[in-house]
C-alpha positions as CSV (number, residue, x, y, z in Angstrom):
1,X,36.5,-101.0,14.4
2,X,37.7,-101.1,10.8
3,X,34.2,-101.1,9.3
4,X,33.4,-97.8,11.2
5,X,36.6,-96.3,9.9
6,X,36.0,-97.5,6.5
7,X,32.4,-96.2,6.8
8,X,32.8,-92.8,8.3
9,X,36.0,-92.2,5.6
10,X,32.8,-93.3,2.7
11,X,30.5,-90.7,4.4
12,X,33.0,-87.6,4.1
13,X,33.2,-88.3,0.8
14,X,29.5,-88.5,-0.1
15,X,29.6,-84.9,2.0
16,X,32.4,-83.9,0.3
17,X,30.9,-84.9,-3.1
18,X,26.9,-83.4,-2.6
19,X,28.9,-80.0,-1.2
20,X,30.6,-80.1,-3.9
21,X,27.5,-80.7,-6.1
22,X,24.9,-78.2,-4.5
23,X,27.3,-75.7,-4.7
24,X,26.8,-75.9,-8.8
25,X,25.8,-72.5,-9.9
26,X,26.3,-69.4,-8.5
27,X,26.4,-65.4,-9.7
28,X,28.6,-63.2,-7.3
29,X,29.5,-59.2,-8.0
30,X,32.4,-57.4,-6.5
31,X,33.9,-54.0,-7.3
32,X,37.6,-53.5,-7.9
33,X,39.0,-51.6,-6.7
34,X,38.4,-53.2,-3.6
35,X,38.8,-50.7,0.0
36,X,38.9,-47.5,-2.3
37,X,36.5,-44.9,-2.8
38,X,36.4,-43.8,-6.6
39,X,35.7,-40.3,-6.6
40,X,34.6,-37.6,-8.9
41,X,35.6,-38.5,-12.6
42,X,37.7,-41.8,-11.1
43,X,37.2,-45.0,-13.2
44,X,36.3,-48.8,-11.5
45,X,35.0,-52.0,-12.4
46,X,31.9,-53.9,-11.7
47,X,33.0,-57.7,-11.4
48,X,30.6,-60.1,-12.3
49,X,31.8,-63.5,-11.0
50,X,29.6,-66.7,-12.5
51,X,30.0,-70.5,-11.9
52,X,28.4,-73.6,-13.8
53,X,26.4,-71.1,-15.4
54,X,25.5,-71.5,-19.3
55,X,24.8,-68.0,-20.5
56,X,26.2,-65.0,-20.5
57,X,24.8,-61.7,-18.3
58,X,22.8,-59.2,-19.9
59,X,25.0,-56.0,-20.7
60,X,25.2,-53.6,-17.6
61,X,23.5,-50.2,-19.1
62,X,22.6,-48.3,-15.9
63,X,24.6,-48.3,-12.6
64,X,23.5,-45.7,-9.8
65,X,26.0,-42.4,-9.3
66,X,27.9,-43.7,-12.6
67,X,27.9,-43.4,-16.5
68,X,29.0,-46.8,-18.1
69,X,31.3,-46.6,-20.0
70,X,31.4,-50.4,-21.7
71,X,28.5,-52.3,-20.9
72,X,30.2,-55.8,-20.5
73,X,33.6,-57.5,-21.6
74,X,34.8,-60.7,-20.8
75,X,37.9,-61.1,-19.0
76,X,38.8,-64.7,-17.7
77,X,36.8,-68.6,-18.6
78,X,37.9,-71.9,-16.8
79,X,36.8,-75.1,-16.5
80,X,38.4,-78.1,-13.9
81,X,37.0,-81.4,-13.5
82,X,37.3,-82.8,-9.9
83,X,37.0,-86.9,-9.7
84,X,35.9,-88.1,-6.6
85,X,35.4,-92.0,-6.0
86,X,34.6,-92.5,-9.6
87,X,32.9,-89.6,-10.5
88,X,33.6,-86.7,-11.9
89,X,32.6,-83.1,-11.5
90,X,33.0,-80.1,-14.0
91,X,33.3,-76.8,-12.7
92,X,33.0,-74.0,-15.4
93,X,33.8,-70.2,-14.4
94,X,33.7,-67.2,-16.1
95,X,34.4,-63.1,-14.9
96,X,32.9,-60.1,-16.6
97,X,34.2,-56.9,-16.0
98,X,31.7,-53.3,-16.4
99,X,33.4,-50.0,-17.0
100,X,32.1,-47.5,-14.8
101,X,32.9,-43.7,-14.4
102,X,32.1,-42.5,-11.1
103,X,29.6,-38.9,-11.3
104,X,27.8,-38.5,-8.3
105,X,29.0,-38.7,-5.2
106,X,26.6,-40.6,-2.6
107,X,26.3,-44.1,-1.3
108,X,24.3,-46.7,-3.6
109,X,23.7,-50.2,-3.9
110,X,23.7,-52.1,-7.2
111,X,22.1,-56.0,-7.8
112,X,20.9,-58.6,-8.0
113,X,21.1,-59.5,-11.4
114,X,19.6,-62.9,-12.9
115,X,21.6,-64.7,-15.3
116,X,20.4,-68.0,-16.6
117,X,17.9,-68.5,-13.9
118,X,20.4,-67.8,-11.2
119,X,20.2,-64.3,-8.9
120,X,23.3,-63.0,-7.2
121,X,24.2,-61.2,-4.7
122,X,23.9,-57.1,-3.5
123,X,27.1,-54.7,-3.6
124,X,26.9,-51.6,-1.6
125,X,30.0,-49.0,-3.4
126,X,30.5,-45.4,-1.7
127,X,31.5,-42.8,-4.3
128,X,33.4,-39.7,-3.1
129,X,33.3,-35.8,-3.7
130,X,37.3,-35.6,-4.5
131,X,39.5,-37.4,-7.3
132,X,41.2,-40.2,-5.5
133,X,44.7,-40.4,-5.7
134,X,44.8,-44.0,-7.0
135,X,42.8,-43.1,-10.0
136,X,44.3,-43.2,-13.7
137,X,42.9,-40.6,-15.5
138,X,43.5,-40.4,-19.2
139,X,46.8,-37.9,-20.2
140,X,45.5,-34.8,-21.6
141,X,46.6,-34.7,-25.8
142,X,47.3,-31.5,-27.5
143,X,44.8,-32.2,-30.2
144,X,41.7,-33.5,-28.5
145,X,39.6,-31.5,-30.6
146,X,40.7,-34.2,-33.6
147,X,38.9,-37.4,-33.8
148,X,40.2,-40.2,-34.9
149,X,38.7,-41.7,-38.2
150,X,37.8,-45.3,-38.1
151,X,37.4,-47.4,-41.4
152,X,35.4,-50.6,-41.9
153,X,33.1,-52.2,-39.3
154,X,34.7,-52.6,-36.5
155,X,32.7,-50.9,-33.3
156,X,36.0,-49.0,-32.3
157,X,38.0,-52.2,-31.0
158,X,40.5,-50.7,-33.1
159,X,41.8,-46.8,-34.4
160,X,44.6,-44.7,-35.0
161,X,45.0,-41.3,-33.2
162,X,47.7,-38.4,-34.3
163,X,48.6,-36.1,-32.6
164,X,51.4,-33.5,-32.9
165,X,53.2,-31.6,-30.2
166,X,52.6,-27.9,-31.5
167,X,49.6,-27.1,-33.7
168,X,50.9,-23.3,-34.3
169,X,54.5,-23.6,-35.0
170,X,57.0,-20.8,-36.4
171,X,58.3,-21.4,-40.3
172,X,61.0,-23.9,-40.4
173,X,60.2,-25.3,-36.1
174,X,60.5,-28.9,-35.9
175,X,57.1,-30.4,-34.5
176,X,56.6,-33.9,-33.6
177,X,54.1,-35.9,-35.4
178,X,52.8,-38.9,-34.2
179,X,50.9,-41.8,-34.9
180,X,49.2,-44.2,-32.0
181,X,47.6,-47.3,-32.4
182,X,44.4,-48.4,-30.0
183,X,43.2,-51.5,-29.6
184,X,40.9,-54.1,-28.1
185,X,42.3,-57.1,-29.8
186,X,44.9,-59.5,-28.4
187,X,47.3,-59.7,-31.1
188,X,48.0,-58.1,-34.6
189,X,49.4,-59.6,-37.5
190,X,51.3,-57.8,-40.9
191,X,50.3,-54.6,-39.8
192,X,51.5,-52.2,-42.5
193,X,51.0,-48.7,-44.0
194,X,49.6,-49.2,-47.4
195,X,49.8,-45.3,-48.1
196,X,52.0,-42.6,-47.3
197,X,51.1,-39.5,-45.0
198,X,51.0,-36.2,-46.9
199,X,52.8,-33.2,-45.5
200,X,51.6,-30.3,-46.8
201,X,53.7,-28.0,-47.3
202,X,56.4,-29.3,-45.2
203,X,59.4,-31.3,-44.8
204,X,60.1,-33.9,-42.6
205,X,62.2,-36.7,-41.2
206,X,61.5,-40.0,-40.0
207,X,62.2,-41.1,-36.2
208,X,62.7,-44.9,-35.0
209,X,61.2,-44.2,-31.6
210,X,58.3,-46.0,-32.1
211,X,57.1,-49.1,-30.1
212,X,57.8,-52.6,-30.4
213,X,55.3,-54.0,-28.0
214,X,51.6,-53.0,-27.3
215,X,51.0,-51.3,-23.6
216,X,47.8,-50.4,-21.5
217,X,46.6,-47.0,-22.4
218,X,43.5,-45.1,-21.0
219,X,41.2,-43.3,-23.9
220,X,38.1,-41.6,-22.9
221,X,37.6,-43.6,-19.7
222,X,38.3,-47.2,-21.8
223,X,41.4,-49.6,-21.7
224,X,43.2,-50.3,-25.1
225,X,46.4,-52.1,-25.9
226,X,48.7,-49.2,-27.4
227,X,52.1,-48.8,-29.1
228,X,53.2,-46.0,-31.5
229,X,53.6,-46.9,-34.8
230,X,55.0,-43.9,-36.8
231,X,56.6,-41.0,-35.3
232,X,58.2,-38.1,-38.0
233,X,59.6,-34.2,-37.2
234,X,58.1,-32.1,-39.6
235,X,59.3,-28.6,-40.5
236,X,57.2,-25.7,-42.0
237,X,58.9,-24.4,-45.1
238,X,56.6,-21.4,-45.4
239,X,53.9,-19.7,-42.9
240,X,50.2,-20.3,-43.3
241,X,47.8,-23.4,-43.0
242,X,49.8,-26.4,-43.5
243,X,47.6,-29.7,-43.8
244,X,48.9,-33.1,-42.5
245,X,47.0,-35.7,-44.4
246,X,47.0,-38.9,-42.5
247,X,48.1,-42.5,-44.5
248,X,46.2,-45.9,-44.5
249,X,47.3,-49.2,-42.8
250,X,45.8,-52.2,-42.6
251,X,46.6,-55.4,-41.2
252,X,44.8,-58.4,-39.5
253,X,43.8,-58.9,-36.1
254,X,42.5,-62.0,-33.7
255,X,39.0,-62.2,-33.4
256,X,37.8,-64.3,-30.8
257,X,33.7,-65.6,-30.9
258,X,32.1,-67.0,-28.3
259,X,29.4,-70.2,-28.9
260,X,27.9,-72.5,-26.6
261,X,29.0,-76.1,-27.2
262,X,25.8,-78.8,-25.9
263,X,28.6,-81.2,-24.5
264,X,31.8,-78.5,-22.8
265,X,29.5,-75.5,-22.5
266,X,30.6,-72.0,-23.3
267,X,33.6,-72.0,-26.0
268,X,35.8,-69.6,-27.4
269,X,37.4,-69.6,-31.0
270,X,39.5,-67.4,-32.5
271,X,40.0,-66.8,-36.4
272,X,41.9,-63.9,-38.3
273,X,39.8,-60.8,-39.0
274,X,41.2,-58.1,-41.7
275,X,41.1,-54.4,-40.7
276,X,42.2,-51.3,-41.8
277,X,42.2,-47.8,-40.4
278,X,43.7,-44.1,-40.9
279,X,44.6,-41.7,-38.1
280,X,42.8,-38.5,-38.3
281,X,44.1,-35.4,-40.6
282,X,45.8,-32.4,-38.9
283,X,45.7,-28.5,-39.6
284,X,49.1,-26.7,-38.3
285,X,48.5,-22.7,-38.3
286,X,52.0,-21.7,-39.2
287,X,53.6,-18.0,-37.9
288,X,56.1,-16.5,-40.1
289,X,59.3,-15.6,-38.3
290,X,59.3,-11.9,-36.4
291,X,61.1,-9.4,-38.7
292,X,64.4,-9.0,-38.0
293,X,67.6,-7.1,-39.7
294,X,69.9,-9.2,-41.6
295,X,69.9,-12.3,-42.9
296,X,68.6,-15.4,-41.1
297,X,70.9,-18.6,-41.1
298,X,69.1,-21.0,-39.1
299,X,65.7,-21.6,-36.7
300,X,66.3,-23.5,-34.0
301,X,69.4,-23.6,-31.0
302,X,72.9,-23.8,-32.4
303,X,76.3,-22.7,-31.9
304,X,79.5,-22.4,-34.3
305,X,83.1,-22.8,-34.1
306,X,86.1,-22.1,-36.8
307,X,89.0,-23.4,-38.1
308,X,92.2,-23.4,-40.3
309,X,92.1,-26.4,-42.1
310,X,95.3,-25.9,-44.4
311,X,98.5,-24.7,-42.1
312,X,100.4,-23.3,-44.8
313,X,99.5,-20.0,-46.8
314,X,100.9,-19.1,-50.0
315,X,100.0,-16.3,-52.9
316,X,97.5,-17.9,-55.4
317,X,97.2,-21.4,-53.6
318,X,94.2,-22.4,-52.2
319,X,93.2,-23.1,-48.3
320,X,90.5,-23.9,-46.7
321,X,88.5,-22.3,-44.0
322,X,86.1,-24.5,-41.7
323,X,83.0,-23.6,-40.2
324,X,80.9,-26.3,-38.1
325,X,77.1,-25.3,-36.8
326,X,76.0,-27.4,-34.2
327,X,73.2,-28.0,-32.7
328,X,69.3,-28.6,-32.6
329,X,67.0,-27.5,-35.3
330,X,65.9,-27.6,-39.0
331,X,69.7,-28.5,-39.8
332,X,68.6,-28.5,-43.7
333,X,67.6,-24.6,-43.3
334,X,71.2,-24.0,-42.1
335,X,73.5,-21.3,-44.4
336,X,76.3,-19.0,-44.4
337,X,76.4,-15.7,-44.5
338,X,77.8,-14.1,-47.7
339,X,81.4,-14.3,-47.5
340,X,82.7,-12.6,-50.5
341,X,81.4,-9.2,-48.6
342,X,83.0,-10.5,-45.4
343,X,86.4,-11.1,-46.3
344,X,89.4,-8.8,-47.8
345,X,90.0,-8.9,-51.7
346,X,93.5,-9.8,-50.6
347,X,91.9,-13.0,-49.5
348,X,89.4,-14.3,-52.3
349,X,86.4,-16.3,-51.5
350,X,85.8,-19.2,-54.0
351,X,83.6,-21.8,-52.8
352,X,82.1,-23.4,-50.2
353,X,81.2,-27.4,-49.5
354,X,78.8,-28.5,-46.8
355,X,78.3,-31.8,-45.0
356,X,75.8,-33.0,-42.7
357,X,75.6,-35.7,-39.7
358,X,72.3,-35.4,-38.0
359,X,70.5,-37.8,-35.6
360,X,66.4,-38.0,-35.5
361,X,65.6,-38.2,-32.2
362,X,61.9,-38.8,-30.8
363,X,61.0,-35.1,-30.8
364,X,64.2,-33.6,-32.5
365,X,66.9,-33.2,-35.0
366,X,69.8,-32.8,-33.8
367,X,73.9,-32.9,-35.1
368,X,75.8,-30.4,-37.1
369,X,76.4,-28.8,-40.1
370,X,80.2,-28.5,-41.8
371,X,80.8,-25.5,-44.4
372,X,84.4,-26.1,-45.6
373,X,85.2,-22.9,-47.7
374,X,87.9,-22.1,-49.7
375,X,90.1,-18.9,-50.6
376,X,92.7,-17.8,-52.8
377,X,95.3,-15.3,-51.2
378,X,96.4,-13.0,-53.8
379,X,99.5,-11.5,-52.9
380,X,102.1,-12.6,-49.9
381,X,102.0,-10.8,-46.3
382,X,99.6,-10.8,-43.1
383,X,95.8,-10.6,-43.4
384,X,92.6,-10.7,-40.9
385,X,90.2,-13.0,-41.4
386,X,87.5,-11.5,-39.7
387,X,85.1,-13.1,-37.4
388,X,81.6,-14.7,-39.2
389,X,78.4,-14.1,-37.6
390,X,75.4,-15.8,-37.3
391,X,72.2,-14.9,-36.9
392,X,69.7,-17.5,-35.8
393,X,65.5,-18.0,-34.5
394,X,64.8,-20.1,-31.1
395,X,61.5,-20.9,-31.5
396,X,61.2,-22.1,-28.1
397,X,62.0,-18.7,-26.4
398,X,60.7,-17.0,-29.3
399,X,64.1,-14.6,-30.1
400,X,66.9,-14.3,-32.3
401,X,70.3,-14.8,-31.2
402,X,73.6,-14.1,-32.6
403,X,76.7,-16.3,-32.6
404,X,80.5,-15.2,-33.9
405,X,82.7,-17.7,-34.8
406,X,86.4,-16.9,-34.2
407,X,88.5,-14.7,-36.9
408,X,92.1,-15.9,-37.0
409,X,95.6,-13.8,-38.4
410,X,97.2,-15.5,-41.4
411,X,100.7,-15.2,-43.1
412,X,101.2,-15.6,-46.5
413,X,104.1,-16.5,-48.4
414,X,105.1,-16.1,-51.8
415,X,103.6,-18.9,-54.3
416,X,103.8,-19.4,-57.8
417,X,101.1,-18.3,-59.8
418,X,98.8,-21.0,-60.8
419,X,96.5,-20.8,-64.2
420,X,93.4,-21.1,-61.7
421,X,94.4,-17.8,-60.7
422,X,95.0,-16.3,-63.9
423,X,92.9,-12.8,-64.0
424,X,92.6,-13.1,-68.3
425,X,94.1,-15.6,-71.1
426,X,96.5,-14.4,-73.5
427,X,96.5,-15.4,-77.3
428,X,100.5,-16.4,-77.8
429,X,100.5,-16.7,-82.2
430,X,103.8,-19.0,-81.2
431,X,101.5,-21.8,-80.1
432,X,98.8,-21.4,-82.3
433,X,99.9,-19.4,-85.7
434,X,97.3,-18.1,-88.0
435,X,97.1,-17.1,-91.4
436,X,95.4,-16.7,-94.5
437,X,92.9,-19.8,-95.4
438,X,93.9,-21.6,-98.2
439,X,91.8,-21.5,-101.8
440,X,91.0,-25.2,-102.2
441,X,89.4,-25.1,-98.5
442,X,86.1,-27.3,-98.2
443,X,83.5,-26.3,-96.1
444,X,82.6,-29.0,-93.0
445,X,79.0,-28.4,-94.1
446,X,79.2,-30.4,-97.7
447,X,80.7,-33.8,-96.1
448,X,78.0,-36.3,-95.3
449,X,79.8,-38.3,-92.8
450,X,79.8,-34.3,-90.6
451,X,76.6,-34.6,-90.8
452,X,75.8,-38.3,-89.7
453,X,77.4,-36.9,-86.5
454,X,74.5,-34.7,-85.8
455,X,71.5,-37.1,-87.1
456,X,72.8,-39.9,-85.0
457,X,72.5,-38.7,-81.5
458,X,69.0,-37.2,-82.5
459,X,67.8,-41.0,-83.3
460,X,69.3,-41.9,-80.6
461,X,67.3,-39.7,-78.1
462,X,63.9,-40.2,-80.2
463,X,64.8,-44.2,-79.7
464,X,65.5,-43.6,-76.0
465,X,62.6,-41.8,-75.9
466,X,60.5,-44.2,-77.2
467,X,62.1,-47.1,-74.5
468,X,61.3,-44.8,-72.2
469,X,57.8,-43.8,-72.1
470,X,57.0,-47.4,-72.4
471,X,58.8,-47.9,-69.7
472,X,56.8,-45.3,-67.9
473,X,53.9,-46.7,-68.8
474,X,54.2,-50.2,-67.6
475,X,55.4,-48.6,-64.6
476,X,52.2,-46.4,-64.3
477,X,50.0,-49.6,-64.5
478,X,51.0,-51.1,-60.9
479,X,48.2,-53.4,-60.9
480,X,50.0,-55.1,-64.1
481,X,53.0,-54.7,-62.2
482,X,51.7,-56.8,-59.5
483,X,50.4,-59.3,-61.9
484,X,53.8,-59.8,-63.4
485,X,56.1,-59.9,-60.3
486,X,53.1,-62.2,-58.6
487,X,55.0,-65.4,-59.1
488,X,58.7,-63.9,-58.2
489,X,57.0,-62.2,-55.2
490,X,55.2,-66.1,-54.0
491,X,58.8,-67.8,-55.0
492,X,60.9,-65.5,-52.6
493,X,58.3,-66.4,-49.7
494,X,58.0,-69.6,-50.6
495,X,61.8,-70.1,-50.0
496,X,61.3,-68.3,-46.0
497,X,59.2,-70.7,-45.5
498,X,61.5,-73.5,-46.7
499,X,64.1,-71.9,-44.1
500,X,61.5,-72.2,-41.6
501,X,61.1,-76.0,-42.1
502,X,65.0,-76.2,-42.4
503,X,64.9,-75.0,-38.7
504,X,62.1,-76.8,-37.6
505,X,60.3,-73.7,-37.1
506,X,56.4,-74.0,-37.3
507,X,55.0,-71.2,-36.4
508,X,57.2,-69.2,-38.6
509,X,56.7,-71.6,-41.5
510,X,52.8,-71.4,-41.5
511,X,53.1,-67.9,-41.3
512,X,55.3,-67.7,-44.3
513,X,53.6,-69.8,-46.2
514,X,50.2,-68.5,-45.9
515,X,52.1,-64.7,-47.1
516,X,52.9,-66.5,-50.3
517,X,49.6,-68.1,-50.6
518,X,47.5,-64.7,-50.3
519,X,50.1,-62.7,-51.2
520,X,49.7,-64.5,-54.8
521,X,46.2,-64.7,-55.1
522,X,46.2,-60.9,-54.1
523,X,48.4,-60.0,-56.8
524,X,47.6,-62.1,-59.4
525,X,44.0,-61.2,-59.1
526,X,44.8,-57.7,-58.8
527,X,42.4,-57.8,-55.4
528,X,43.8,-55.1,-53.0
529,X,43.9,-56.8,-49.1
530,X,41.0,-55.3,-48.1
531,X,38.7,-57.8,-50.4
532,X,41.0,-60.6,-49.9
533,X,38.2,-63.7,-48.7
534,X,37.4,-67.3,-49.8
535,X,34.1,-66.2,-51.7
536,X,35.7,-63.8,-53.8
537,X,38.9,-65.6,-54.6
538,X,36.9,-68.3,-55.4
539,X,34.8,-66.2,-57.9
540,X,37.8,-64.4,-59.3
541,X,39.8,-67.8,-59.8
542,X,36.7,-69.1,-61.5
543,X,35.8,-66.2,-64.2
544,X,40.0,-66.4,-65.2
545,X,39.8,-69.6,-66.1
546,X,41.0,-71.7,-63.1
547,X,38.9,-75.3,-62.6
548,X,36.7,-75.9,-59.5
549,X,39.1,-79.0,-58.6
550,X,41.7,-76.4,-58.8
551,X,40.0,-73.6,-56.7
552,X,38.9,-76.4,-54.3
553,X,42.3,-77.4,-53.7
554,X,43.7,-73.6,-53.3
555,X,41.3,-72.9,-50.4
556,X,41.1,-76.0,-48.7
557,X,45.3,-75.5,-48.6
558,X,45.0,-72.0,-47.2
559,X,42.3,-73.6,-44.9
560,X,45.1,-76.2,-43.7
561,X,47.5,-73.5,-43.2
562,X,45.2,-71.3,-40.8
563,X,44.5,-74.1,-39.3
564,X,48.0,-75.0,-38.2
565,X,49.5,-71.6,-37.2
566,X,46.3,-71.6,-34.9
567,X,46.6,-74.8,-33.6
568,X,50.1,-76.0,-32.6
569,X,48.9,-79.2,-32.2
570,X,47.9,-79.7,-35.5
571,X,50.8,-82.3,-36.2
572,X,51.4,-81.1,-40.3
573,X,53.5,-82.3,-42.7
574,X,55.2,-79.1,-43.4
575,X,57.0,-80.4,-46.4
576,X,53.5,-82.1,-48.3
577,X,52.1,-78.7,-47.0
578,X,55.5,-76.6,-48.9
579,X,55.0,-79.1,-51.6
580,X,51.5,-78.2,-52.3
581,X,51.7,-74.8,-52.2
582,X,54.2,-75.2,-55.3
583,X,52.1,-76.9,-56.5
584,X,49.1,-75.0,-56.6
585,X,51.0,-71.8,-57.6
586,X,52.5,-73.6,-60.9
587,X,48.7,-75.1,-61.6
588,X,47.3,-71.9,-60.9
589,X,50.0,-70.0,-63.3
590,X,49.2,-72.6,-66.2
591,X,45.1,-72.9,-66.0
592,X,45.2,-68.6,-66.2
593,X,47.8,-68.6,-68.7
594,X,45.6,-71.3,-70.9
């Protein structure tokens, strides 16, 4: 009885084990989403499922009823190995994922397809006359008609897009500018603007609502990774075209290859790639404010209050008067009306001193404007200040508006005359007698040491001067700048890096380290980012001077570095790695300098 046990328990697993084993290579296709019907315009996938297959499909070009909208992208891999009774079983999996856009409605059928030898399976799809509710079509953008200018060779995995929320603005309404990043790629490192955007004819003000994280975004029927990296409110200082000239970034990105591998099949690697991109210019068609009567103090929505600052009024003393606009709007366009027409001569306008406290929002500017004016009473009893006045442009309902601020009743009390308010100055002979000059006067003019007073402060100027152009110019010559700040630049890194070892932090200390690294090279070699590669700092390094040991050593340290921040596992010395990066930097200072 035990050996039939024992024998029918070593058949189930030689069942077990050829199931497992005929069932090697398969191609299935599916569409997602699964029990919908896409309709007109809708957007779905074509899954391509394979198992213990080598290759990859062919790119999916023509689907019935659809356009495609990206051929093929691959979405998952895995491999498990299953042991049974000794021996082990790999089981490799990959899924592929085809864009499609749905056109005509209509039933079809789509398959088989061969990959490596192996044919799949049928899929029968039903594409409907209506929109489906489930769809995700792409927002509409208010400047579609813009494309987006791409740099370098990249095939559109990554681009910049601006946009702004009102392409014919009045003079002086804030309109939002922004600034979205698309992209394919998993992750982005040091991305940076290496430029700054040009606002023709306009000013501005920069907002912090921009993203901190990358999020799904639809774009022409294709799924990017998205996040807002500059957002500004930008005001029209005078009507006609205004030109928005967009800035440069650049950064690096993770760039994963696929290989096949004779021993563990398909592989992936992944290895930093440098980009750089520029969003695409915009044209704003600026209307100058409707004619109006009067003078305009401010475009935008606003109201204003008033009030007595000082408590106490007394002849020819001064008090101040307080006006506070508040509200949203070009709060740098804000004025006052002219108050010396507005008030009595009984109560004499002087001056006025504004303040500002303003918050940039994500699509405004918005906060208040203080105008703290004073006045001189000139004589004692009651006076009218009268109410100020307003006038102001909504550009979102496209009128003007008037707003009063309060007038208020003042007393005023006898005061002593103060020399402020003096109407003319007096000559008193008591204080200052004059008389005939006396015959042995010398003339200022004939002693040298006058003189030396006036030719001084001329060489002084000339020698300030001088300092100063060559200032200028050293200044003007940034890439000589970078040169000489390229060691104090690599130190300051070097010493993040050192924080990171302190704290046992590897990532960060790779990261660090390989800033300083190509952070030096870049500047001491003058190379902008763009050129930064092995080859050519190896070239560069060479032709000023630097040894082959000494460029060998560089780039196999940079290579280590890579290497490490990639691969966790890497088991470094971070301080022989810290320790040859000083190294290299001081050799690298002293074979150039030689």
């Amino acid at each position: 009885m035990t050996r039939i046990i024992k024998f029918l328990f070593s058949l189930c697993a030689i069942l077990v084990y050829i199931g497992s084993a005929s069932a090697a290579s398969s191609v299935h296709i599916s569409v997602e989403p699964s029990g919908l019907t896409p309709g007109i315009g809708d957007t779905f996938y074509l899954i391509i499922n394979t198992k213990n297959i080598a290759g990859d499909p062919a790119p999916i070009t023509k689907v019935p009823g659809c356009n495609v909208l990206y051929p093929l992208q691959q979405r998952q891999v895995s491999r498990k190995t299953v042991v049974i009774n000794g021996q082990s079983t790999t089981v490799a999996s990959a899924s592929y994922a085809v864009t499609l856009r749905a056109v005509t409605p209509g039933n079809y059928t789509f398959g088989p397809i061969t990959v490596d030898g192996v044919r799949s399976n049928k899929v029968s799809f039903r594409i409907g006359k209506q929109q489906s509710n489930h769809a995700q079509p792409s927002n509409p953008d208010p400047n579609s008609s813009a494309a987006p200018v791409l740099q370098g060779n990249d095939n559109g995995n990554l681009f910049l897009r601006a946009t702004v929320s009102n392409s014919s603005p009045y003079e002086q309404q804030g309109v939002e500018y922004v600034v979205r990043l698309y992209t394919s790629y998993t992750s982005i490192f040091d991305w940076t603007a290496t430029a700054s955007p040009k606002f023709g004819n306009c000013t501005y003000e920069a907002s912090d609502a921009v993203s901190r994280n990358l999020s799904l975004a639809d774009y022409n029927g294709r799924a990017y990774e998205s996040a807002v990296i500059a957002r500004y409110i930008i005001y029209p200082t005078q009507p006609g075209l205004a030109k928005i000239l967009g800035n440069a970034y650049a950064g690096s990105v993770a760039q994963t290859y696929t290989y096949n591998d004779p021993y563990y099949g398909t592989m992936r690697k992944v290895q930093p790639k440098q980009v750089e991109a520029r969003p695409n210019d915009i044209e704003l068609n600026v209307r100058p404010l409707p004619p109006h009567e009067g003078v305009v103090s401010g475009v935008g929505d606003f109201k204003v209050s008033a009030q007595l600052i000082s408590r106490n009024f007394k002849a020819h003393q001064a008090a101040t008067v307080r006006y506070v606009i508040s509200g949203t709007g070009n709060l740098g366009f804000l004025s006052l009306p002219d108050l010396k027409e507005i008030y009595p001569e009984e109560l004499k306008f002087l001056k006025s001193e504004d303040s500002m406290k303003k918050q940039v929002g994500a699509s405004s500017v918005s906060g208040s404007v203080t105008f703290d004016c004073t006045i001189l009473p000139q004589r004692s009893g009651e006076f009218e200040i009268p109410p100020v006045k307003f006038l102001f442009f909504n550009p979102e309902k496209g009128s003007y508006y008037t707003v009063e601020a309060s007038g208020f009743t003042i007393s005023v009390e006898e005061g002593e005359k103060s020399s402020a308010a003096s109407d003319a100055l007096v000559f008193d002979e008591e204080l200052m007698p004059y008389g005939t000059l006396s015959k042995t006067h010398v003339l200022m003019i004939s002693m040298w040491h006058i003189w030396l007073w006036y030719i001084l402060p001329i060489v002084i100027v000339i020698a300030l001067m001088v300092i100063y152009r060559k200032r200028v110019a050293l200044m003007a010559d940034v890439a000589g700048m970078r040169m000489r700040k390229a060691v104090k630049v690599a130190k300051k890194r070097l010493r993040n890096a050192h924080d990171c070892m302190r704290r046992k932090d590897e990532a960060g200390f790779y990261e660090e380290m390989l800033k300083a690294l190509w952070g030096y090279l870049g500047d001491k070699l003058s190379m902008p980012t763009s050129e930064l590669s092995r080859d050519n700092v190896s070239d560069t390094l060479i032709s000023a001077g630097v040894s082959q040991q000494g460029v060998n050593e560089a780039i196999a340290l940079i290579d280590q570095c890579e290497f490490a921040k990639y691969a966790s596992s890497a088991g470094a010395d971070m301080q022989s790695v810290y320790d040859a990066g000083c190294r290299f930097i001081n050799r690298i200072e002293q074979e150039i300098v030689k």
